[in-house]
C-alpha positions as a Markdown table, in Angstrom:
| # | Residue | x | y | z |
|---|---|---|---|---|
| 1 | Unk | 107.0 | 65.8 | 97.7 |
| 2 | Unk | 106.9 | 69.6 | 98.7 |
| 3 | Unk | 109.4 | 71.8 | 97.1 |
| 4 | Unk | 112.2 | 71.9 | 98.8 |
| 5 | Unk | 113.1 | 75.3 | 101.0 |
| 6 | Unk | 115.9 | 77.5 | 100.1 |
| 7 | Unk | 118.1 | 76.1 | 103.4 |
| 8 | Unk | 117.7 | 72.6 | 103.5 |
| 9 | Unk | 116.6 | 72.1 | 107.3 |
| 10 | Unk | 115.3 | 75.5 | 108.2 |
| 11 | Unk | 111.1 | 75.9 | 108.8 |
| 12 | Unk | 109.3 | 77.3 | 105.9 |
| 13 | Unk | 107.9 | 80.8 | 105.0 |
| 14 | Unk | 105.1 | 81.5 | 102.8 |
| 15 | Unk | 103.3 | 84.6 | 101.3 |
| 16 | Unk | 99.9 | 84.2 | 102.7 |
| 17 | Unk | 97.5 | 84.5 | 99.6 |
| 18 | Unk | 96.1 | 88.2 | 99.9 |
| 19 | Unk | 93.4 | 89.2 | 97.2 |
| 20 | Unk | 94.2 | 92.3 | 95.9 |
| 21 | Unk | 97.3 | 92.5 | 96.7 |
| 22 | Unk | 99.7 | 89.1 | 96.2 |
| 23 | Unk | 100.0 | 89.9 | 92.5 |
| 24 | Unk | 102.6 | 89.6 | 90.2 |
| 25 | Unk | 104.0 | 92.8 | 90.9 |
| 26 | Unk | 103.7 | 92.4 | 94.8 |
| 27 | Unk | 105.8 | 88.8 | 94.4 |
| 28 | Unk | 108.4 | 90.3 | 92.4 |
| 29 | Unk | 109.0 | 93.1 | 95.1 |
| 30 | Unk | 109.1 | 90.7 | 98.0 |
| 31 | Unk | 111.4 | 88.5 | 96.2 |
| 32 | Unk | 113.8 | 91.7 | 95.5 |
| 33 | Unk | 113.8 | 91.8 | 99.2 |
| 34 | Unk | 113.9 | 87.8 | 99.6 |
| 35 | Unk | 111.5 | 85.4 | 98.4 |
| 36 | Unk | 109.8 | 83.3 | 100.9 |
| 37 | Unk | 110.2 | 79.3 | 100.0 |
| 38 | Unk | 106.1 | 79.6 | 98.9 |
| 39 | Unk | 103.9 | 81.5 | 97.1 |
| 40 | Unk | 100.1 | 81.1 | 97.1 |
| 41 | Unk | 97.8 | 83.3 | 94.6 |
| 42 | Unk | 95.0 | 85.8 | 94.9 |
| 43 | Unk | 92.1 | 82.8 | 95.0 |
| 44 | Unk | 90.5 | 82.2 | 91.4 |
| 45 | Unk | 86.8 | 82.1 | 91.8 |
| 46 | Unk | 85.0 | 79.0 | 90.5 |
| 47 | Unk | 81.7 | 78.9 | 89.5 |
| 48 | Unk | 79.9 | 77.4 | 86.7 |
| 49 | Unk | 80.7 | 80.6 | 84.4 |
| 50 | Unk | 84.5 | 80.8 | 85.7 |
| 51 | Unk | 87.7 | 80.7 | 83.5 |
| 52 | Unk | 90.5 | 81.1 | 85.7 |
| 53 | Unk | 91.3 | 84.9 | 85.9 |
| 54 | Unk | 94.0 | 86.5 | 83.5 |
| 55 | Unk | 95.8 | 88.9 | 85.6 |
| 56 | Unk | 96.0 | 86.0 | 88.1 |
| 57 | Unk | 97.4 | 84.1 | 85.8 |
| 58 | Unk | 100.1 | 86.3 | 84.7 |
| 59 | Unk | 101.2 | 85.9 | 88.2 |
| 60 | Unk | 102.2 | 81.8 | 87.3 |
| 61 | Unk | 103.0 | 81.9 | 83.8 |
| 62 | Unk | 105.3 | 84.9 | 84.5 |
| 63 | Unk | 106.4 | 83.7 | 87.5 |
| 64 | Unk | 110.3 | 85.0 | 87.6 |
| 65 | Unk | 110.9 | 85.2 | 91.5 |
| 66 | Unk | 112.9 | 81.7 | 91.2 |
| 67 | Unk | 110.3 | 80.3 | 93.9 |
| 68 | Unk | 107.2 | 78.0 | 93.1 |
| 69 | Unk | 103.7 | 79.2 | 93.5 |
| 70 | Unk | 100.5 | 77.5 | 94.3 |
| 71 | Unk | 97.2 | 78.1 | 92.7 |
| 72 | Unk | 94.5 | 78.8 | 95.1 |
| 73 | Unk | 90.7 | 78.1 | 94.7 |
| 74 | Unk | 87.4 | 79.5 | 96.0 |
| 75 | Unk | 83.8 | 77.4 | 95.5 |
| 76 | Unk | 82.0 | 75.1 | 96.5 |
| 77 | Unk | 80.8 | 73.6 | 93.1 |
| 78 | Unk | 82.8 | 70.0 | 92.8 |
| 79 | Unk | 82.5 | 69.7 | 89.2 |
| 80 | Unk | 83.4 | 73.2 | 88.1 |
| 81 | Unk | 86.4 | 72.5 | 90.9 |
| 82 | Unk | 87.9 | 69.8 | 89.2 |
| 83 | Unk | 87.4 | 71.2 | 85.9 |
| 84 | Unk | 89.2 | 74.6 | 86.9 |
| 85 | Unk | 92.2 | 72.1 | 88.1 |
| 86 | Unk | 92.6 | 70.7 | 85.0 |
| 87 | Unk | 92.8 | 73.8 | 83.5 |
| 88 | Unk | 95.5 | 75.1 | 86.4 |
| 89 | Unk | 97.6 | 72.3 | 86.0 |
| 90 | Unk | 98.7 | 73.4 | 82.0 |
| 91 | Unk | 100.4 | 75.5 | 84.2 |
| 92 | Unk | 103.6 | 75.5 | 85.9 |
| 93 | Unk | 102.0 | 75.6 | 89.1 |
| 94 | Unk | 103.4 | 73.7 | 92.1 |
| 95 | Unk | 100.1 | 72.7 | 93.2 |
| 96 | Unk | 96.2 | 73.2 | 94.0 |
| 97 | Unk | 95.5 | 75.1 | 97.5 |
| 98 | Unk | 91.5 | 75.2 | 98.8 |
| 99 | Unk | 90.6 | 78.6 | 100.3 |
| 100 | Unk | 88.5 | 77.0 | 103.6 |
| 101 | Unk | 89.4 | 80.2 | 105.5 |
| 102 | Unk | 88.3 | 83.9 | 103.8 |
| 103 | Unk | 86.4 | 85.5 | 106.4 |
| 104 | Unk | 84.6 | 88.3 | 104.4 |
| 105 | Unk | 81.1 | 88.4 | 104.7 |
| 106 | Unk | 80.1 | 88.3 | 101.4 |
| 107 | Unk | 82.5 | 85.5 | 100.5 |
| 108 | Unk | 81.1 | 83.3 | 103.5 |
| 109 | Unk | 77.4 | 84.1 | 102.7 |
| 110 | Unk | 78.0 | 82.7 | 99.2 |
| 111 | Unk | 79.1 | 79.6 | 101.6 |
| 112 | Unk | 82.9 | 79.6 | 99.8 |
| 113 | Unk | 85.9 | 80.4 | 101.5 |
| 114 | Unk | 85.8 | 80.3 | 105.4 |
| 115 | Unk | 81.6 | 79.8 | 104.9 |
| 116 | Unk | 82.2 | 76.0 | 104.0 |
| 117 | Unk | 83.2 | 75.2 | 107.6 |
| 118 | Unk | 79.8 | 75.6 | 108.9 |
| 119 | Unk | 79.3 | 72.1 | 106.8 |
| 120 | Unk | 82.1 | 70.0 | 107.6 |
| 121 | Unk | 80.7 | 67.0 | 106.0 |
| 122 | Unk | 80.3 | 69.3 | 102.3 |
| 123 | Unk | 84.4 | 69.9 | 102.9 |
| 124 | Unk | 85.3 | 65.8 | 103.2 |
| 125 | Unk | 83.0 | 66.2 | 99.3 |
| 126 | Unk | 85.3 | 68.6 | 98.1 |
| 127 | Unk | 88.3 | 67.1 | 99.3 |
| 128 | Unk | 87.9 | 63.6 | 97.6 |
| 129 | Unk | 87.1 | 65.6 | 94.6 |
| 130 | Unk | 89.9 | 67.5 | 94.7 |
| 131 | Unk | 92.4 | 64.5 | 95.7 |
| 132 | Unk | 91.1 | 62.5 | 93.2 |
| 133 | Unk | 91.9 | 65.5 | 90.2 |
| 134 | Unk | 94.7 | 66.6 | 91.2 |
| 135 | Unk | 96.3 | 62.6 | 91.1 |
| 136 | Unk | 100.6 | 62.6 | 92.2 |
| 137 | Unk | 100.2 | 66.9 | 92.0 |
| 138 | Unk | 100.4 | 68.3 | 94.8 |
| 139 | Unk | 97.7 | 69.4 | 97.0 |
| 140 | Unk | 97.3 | 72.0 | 99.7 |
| 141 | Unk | 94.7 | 73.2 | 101.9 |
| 142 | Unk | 94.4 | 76.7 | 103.9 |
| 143 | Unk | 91.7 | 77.2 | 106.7 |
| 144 | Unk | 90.3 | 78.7 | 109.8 |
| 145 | Unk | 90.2 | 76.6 | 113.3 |
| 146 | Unk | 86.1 | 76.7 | 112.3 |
| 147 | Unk | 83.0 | 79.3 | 112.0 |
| 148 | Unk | 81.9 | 80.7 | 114.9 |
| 149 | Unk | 83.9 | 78.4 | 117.0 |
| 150 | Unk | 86.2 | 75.6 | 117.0 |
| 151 | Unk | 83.2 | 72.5 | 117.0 |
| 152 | Unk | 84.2 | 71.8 | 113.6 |
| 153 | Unk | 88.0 | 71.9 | 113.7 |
| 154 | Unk | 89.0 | 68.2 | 114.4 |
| 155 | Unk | 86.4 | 66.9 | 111.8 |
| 156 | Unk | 88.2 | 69.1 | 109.2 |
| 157 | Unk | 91.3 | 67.9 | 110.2 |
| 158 | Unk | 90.4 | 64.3 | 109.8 |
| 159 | Unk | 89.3 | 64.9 | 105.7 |
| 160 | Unk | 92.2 | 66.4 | 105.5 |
| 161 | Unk | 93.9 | 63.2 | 106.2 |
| 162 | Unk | 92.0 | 61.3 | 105.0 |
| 163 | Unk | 92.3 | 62.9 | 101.6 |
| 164 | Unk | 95.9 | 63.2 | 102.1 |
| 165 | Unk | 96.8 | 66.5 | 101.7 |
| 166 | Unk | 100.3 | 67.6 | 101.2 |
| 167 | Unk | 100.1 | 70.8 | 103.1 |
| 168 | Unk | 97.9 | 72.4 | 105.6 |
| 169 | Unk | 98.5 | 75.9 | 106.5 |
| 170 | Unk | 96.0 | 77.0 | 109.3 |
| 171 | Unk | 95.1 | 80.6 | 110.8 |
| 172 | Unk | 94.4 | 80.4 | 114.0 |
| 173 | Unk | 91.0 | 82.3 | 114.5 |
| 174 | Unk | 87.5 | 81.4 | 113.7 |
| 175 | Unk | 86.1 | 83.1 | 110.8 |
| 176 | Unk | 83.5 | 85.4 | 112.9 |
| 177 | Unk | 86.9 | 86.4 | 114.7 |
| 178 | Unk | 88.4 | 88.0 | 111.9 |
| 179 | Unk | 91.7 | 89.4 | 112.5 |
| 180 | Unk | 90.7 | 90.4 | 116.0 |
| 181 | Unk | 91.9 | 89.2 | 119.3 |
| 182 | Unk | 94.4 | 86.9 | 119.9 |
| 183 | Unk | 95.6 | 83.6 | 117.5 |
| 184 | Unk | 94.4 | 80.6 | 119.1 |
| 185 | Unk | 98.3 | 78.4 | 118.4 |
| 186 | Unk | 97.2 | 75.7 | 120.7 |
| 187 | Unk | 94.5 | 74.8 | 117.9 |
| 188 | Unk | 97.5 | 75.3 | 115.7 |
| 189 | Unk | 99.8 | 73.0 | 117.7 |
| 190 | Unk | 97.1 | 70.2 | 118.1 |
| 191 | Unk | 96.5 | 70.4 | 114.2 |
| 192 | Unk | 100.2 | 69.8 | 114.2 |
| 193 | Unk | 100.1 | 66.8 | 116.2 |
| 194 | Unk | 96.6 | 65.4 | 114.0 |
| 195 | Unk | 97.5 | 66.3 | 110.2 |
| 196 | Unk | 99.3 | 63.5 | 108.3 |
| 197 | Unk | 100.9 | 66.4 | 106.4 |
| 198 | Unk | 103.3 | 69.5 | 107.8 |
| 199 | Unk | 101.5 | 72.6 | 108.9 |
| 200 | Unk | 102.3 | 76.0 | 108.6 |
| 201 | Unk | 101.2 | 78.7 | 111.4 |
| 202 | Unk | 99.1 | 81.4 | 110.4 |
| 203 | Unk | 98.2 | 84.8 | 111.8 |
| 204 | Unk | 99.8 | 87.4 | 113.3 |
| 205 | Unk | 103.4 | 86.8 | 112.8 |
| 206 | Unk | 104.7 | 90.1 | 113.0 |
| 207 | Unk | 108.5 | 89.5 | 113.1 |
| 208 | Unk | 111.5 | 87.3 | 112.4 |
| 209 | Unk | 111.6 | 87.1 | 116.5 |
| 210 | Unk | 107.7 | 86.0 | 116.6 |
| 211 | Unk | 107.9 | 83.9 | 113.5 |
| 212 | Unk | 110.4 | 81.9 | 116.0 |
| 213 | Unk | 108.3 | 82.3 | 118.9 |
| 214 | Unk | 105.4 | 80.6 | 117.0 |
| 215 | Unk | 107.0 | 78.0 | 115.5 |
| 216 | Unk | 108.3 | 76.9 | 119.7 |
| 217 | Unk | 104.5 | 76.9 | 120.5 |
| 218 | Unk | 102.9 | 75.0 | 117.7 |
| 219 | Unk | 105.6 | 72.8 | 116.3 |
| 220 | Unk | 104.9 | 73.7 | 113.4 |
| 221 | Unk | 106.6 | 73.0 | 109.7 |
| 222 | Unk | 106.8 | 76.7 | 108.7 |
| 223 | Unk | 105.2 | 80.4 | 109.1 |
| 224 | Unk | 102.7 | 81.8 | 106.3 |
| 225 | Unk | 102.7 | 85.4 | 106.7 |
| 226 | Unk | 100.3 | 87.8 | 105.4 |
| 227 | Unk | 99.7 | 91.1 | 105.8 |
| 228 | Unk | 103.0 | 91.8 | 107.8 |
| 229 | Unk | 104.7 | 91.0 | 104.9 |
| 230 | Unk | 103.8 | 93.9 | 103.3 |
| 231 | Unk | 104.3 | 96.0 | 106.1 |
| 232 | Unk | 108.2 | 94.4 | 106.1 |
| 233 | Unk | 109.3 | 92.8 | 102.9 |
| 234 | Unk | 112.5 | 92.2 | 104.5 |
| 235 | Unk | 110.8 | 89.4 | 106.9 |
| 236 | Unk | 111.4 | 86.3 | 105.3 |
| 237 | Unk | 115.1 | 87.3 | 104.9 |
| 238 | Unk | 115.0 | 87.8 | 108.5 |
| 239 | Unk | 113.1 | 84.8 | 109.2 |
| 240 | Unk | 115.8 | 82.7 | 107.5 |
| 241 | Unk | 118.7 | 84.6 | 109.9 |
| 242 | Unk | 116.5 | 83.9 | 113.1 |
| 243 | Unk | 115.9 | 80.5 | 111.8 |
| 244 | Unk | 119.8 | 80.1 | 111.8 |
| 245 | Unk | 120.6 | 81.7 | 115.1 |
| 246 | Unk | 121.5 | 84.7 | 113.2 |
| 247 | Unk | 120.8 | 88.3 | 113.8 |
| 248 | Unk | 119.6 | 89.8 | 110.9 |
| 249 | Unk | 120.2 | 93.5 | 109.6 |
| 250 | Unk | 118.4 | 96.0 | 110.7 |
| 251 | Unk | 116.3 | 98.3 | 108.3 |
| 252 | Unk | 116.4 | 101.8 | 107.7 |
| 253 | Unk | 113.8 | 104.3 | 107.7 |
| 254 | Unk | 115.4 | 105.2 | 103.9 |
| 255 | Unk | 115.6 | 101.3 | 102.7 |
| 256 | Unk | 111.4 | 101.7 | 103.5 |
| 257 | Unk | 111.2 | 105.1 | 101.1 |
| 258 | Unk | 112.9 | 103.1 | 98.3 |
| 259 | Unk | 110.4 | 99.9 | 99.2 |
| 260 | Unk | 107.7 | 102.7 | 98.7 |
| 261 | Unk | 109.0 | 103.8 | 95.3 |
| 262 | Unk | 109.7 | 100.3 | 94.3 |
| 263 | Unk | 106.6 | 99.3 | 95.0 |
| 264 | Unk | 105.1 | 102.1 | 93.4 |
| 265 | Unk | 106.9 | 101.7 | 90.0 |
| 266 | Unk | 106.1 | 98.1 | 90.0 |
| 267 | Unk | 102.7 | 98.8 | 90.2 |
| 268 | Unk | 102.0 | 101.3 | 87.8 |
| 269 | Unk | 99.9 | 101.0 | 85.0 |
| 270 | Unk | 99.7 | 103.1 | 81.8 |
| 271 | Unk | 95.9 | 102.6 | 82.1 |
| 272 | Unk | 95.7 | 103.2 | 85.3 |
| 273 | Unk | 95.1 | 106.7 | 86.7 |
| 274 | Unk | 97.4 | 108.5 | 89.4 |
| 275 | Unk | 94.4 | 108.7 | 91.7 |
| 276 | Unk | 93.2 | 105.3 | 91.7 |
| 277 | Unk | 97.4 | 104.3 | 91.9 |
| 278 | Unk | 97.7 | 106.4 | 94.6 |
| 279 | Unk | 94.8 | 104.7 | 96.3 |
| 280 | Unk | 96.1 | 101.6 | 96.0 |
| 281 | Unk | 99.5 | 102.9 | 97.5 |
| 282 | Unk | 97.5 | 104.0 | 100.7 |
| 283 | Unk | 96.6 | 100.3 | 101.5 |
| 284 | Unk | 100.0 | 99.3 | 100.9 |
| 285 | Unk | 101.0 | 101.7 | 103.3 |
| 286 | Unk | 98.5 | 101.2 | 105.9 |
| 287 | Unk | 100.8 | 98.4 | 107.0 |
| 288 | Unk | 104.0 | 100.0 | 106.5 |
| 289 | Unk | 102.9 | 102.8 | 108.5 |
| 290 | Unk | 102.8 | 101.0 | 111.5 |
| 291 | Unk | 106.4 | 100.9 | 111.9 |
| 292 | Unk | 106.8 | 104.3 | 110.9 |
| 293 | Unk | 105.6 | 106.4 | 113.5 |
| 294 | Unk | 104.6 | 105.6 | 117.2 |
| 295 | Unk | 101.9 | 108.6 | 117.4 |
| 296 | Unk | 100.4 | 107.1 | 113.4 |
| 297 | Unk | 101.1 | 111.0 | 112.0 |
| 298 | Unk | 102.4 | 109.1 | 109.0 |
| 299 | Unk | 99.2 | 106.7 | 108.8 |
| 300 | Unk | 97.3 | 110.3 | 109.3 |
| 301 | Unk | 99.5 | 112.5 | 107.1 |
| 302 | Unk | 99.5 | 109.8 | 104.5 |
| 303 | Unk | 95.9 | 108.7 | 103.8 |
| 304 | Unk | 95.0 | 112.3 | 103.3 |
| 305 | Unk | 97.3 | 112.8 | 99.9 |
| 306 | Unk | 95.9 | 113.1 | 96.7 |
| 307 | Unk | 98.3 | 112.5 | 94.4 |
| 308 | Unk | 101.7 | 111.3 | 94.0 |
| 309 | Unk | 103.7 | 114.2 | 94.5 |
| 310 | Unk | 101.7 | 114.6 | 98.0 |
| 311 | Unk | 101.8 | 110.8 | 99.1 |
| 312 | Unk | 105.7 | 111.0 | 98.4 |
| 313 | Unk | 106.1 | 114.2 | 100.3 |
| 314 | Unk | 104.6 | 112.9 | 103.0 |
| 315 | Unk | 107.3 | 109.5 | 102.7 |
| 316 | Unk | 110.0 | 112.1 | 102.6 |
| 317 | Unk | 109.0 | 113.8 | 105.6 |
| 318 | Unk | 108.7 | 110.8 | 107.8 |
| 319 | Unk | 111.5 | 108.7 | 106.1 |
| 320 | Unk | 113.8 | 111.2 | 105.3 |
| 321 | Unk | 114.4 | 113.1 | 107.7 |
| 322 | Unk | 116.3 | 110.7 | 109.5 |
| 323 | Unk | 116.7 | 108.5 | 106.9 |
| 324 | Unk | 119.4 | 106.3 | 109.0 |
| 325 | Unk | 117.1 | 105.2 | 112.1 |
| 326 | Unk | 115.9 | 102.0 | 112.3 |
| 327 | Unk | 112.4 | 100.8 | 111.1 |
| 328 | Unk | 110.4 | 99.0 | 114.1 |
| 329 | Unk | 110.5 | 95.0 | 113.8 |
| 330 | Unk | 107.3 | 94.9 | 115.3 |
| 331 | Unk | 104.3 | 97.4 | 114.4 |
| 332 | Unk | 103.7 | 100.3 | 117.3 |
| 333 | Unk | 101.1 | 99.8 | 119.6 |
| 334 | Unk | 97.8 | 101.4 | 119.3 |
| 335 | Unk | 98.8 | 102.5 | 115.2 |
| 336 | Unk | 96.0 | 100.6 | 113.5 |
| 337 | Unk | 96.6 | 99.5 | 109.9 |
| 338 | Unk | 92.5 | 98.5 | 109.6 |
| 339 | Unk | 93.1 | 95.5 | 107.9 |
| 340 | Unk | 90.5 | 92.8 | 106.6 |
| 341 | Unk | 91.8 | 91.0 | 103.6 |
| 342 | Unk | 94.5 | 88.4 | 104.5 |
| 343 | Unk | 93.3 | 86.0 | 101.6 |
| 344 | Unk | 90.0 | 87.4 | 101.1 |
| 345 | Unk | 88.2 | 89.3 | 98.5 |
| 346 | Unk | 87.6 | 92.9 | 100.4 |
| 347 | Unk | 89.4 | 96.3 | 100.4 |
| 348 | Unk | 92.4 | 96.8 | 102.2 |
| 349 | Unk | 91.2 | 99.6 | 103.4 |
| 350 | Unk | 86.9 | 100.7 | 104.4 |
């Protein structure tokens, strides 16, 4: 059985899987701000040299956020699959989840990740594989609606019945789609309707109020929210107020400086320098710039600092100012956030 959620009866939420960025420092902030019932890891890459990686392993074995976690997998080689599983499951992992949806180019050219669904018939190979190690443990399964279109979507579907999955969480866009254009939640709603096993909805779920909006189209079990999680940690706390007919709190522009420094602080690294920190602050706040500022002079101000002292003037500026106004629910249109790594290995930020 799934782990229960944290309100018996409400949908789930999930932390999409974000390499880079769903860490162990990342969960820990989110779940200061309210854990979401799941969380997936940064994908471990399997190969026949592989050991699964340390730092993503921290992010189980020091696992404090009082929520379980499922360890994700990229490959394509079935043996070195199921040995990595064994492995995984020493550890107090809720589960095995198959990456069948990274839509980075040089993931998919190594034909792992969202590459595999151009060969529907290798998937139903890994599945049974996979099935088969993982025995009573739990096993999930996270994809795109297909490659370059949908043609493969129902055949996918079907393995994953028929190797009995215990959870399918599906973004609806192909892979050559990216995160452009719109999400496709019919596909979502007829995977619904196919897979043996509860779905959860994928892909631009930008708000407590979409999150809702979503779940009324597709029927589905839950949301899995990615990168708008990062813009708005406060999201799954909302979701759970939506959920309940509630309205939830709204957020200040200075509860968003002190998710900055919070953020900020968790992340640092006596080994790491302020430059590089800094750096990987900006892709961070690529998302939570959205909200900021309608005209994106934050998102302009911002990726232009240097060093703390200037990435935290510019925070104080636009947060600060007036620090009681509310934070936008939904990101401003037109204020681009260039994302391209909701559960794929690539930069935030190129």
């Amino acid at each position: 059985m799934l782990p229960k959620g944290q309100i018996l009866g409400q949908p789930l939420t999930a932390l999409a899987p974000m390499q880079d960025v769903t860490d162990l420092a990342f969960m820990r902030v989110v779940a200061h701000y309210g854990a979401p019932d799941y969380f997936f890891t940064e994908f471990f890459r399997v190969h026949a040299s592989s050991r699964p990686e340390k730092h993503i392993l921290r992010s189980i074995v020091e696992n404090d956020t009082g929520r379980p976690i499922f360890a994700q997998l990229i490959g394509e080689d079935i043996p070195q699959l199921a040995r990595t599983v064994r492995e995984l499951r020493a550890h107090p992992i809720a589960g095995i989840d198959l990456n069948l949806g990274c839509p980075a180019p040089k993931v998919y050219k190594k034909n792992v990740g969202g590459g595999l669904l151009r060969d529907p018939q290798r998937i139903d190979e890994i599945l049974a594989a996979l099935r088969e190690v993982c025995g009573t443990g739990l096993f999930t399964v996270k994809m795109r609606i297909g490659f370059d279109d949908a043609a493969p979507f129902e055949a996918v579907l079907d393995s994953v019945n028929r190797h009995a999955a215990d959870l399918l969480s599906v973004h609806g866009r192909t892979v050559r789609e990216g995160y452009r254009g719109e999400v496709h939640y019919d596909l979502i709603a007829r995977a619904v309707a196919r897979a043996a096993c509860p779905v959860l909805a994928n892909g631009n779920v930008t708000s407590a109020a979409r999150a809702r909006a979503v779940l009324a189209e597709t029927g589905a079990a839950g949301v899995m929210i990615g990168r708008h999680a990062i813009r708005n940690p406060w999201i799954f706390t909302q979701c759970r107020a939506a959920f309940a007919g509630q309205a939830a709190a709204p957020v200040s522009l200075a509860q968003v400086r002190d998710y900055i420094e919070r953020l900020y602080e968790a992340t640092r690294s006596a080994d790491f320098p302020e430059r590089a920190h800094v750096n990987k602050m900006k892709k961070y706040l690529n998302f939570v710039g959205q909200s900021v500022a309608p005209d994106g002079a934050f998102l302009y101000e911002m990726r232009r600092s240097t060093s703390a002292a200037e990435l935290f003037a510019v925070c104080d500026a636009h947060l600060l100012a007036e620090p009681d106004k509310p934070y936008a629910d939904e990101p401003y249109p037109g204020v681009i956030a260039r994302p391209n790594s909701e559960g794929c290995q690539a930069p935030l930020v190129h």
